[in-house]
C-alpha positions in Angstrom: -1.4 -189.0 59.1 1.7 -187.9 57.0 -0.1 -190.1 54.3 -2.9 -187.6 54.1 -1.3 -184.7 53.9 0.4 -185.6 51.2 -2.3 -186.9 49.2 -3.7 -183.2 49.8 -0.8 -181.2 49.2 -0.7 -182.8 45.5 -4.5 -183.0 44.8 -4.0 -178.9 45.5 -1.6 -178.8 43.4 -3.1 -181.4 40.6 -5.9 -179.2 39.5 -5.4 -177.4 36.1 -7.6 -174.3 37.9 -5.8 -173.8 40.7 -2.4 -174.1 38.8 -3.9 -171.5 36.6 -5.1 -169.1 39.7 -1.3 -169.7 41.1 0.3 -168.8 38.1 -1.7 -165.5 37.8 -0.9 -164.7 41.8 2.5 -165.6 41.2 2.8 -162.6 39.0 0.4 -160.1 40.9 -2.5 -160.0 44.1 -6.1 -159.9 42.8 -9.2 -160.2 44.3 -11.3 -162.7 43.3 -13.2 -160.3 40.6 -9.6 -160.0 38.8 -9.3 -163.7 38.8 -12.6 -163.7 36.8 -12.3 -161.6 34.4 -8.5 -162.7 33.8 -9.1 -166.5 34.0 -12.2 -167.1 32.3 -14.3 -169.0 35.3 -16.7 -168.2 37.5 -16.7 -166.7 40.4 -17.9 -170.0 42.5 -14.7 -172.0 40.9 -12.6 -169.1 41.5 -14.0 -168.7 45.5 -13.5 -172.6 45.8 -10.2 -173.2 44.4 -8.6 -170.0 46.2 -10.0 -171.6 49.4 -8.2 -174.8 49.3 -4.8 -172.8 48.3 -5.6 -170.7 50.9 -6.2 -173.8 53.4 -3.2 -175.5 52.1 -0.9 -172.5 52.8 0.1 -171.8 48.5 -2.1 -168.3 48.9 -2.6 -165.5 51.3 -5.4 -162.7 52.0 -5.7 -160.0 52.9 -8.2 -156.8 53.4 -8.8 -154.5 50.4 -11.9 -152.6 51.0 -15.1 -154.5 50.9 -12.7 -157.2 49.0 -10.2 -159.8 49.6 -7.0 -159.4 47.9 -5.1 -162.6 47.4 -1.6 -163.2 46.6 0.9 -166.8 46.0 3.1 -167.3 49.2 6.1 -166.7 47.4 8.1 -168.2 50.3 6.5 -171.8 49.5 5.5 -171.4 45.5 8.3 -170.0 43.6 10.7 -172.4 45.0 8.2 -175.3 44.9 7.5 -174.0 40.9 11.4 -173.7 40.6 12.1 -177.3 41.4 9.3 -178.3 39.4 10.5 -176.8 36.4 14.0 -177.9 36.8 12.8 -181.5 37.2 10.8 -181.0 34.0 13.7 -180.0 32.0 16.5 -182.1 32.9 13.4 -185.5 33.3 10.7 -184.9 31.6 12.0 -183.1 27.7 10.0 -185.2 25.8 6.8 -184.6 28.2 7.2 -180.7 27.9 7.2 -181.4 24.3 3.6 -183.3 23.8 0.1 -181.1 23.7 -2.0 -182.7 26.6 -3.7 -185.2 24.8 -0.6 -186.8 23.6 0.6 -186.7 26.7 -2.2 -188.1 28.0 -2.0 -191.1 25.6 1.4 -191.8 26.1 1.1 -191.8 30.2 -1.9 -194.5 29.4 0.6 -197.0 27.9 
């Protein structure tokens, strides 16, 4: 069972849009119309990907209006992002350095 839920916790996290919505919560609540606008998808990504954060505890909701305002659970994502950067500094220097594809390339060797 633990098995599972770890295989979820990082497929949440190993998707380049909901590390982008994340990001963007981490710094202020929007409602799903923000997002948009800000992010450059569509509404259907947006409303998918904010569900499974939302599922998977990394977001919260709440009431605004006729709309939902979501926000990062700070309690859970800035320390999780935290340790994530630290381990990329100190581990990973020549990682941080590549553009994606050459990173890409070199993780294929």
């Amino acid at each position: 069972m633990l098995k599972g839920a770890y295989n979820i916790f990082f497929e949440t996290l190993g998707n380049k849009n909901r590390l982008m919505i994340l990001g963007s919560l981490e710094k202020t609540p929007k409602t799903v119309g923000e997002l948009t606008k800000e992010l450059k998808l569509d509404q259907t990504t947006i409303s998918h990907n904010l569900r499974r954060l939302y599922v998977t505890g990394f977001v919260k909701a709440r009431k605004r209006g006729k709309n939902k305002l979501y926000e990062a659970n700070k309690k859970i994502v800035t320390p999780l992002l935290n340790l994530v950067n630290y381990h990329l500094r100190c581990n990973c220097s020549e990682l941080c350095r590549c553009r994606e594809n050459e990173l890409r390339e070199k993780l294929r060797r």
